[in-house]
C-alpha positions as CSV (number, residue, x, y, z in Angstrom):
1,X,0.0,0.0,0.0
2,X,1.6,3.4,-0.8
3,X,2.2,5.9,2.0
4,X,1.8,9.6,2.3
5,X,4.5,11.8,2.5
6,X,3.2,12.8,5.8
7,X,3.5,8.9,7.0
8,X,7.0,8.9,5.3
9,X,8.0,11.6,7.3
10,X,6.9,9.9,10.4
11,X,8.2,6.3,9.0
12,X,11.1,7.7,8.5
13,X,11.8,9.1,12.4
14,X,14.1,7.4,15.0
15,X,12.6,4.8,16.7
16,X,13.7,5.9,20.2
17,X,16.0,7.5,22.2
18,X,15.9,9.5,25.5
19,X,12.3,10.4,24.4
20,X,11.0,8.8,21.4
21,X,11.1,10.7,18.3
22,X,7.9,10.0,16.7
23,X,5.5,10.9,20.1
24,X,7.5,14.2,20.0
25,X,6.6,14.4,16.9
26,X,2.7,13.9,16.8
27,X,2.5,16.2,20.2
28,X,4.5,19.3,18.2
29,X,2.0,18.3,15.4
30,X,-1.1,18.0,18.2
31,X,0.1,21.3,19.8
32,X,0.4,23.2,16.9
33,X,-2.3,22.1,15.2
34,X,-4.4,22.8,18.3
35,X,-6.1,19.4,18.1
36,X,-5.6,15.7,20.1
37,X,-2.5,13.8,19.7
38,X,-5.3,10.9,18.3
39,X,-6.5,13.1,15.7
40,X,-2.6,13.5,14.6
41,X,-2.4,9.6,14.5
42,X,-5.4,9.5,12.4
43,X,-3.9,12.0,9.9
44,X,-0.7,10.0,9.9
45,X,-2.5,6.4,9.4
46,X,-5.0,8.2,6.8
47,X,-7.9,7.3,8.3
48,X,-8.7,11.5,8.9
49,X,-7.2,14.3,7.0
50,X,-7.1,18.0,8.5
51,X,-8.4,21.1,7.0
52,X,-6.5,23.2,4.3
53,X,-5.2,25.6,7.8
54,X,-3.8,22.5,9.8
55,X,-2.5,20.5,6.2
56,X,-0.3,24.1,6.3
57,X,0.9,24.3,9.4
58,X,1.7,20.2,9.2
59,X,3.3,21.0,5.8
60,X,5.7,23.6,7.5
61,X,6.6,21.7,10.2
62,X,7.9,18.6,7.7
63,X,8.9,20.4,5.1
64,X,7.1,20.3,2.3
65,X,4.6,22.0,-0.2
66,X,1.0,21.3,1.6
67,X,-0.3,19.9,-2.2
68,X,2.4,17.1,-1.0
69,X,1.3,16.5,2.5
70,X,-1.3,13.3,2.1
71,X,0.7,12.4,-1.5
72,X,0.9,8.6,-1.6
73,X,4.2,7.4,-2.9
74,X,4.6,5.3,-6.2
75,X,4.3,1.6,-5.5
């Protein structure tokens, strides 16, 4: 199954150190986003997506143009 750039991202992060990369990760997301850390997981897994304000400020925060946030990669 392809992934979105935005689970790439997160694919892509440490598994763990002192603190584990990836929860840091979805609570900066959560926090900036003003919304639950679930809600993050749910954008990450695909099974939600945000709305065009929170698919910027996600897209800032990794990097990336927000047309490329939820872009599956080619299989």
């Amino acid at each position: 199954m392809a992934k979105s750039t935005l689970r790439q991202f997160y694919d892509g992060l440490p598994e763990r150190s002192v603190s584990a990369p990836k929860a840091d990760f979805v609570r900066k997301v959560a926090s900036e986003c003003r919304v639950s850390e679930i809600t993050v997981r749910a954008w990450i897994y695909g099974t939600q997506k945000p709305d065009s304000l929170r698919t910027s400020i996600v897209a800032k925060l990794i990097g990336v143009k927000e047309n490329e946030v939820f872009k599956l990669a080619n299989s």
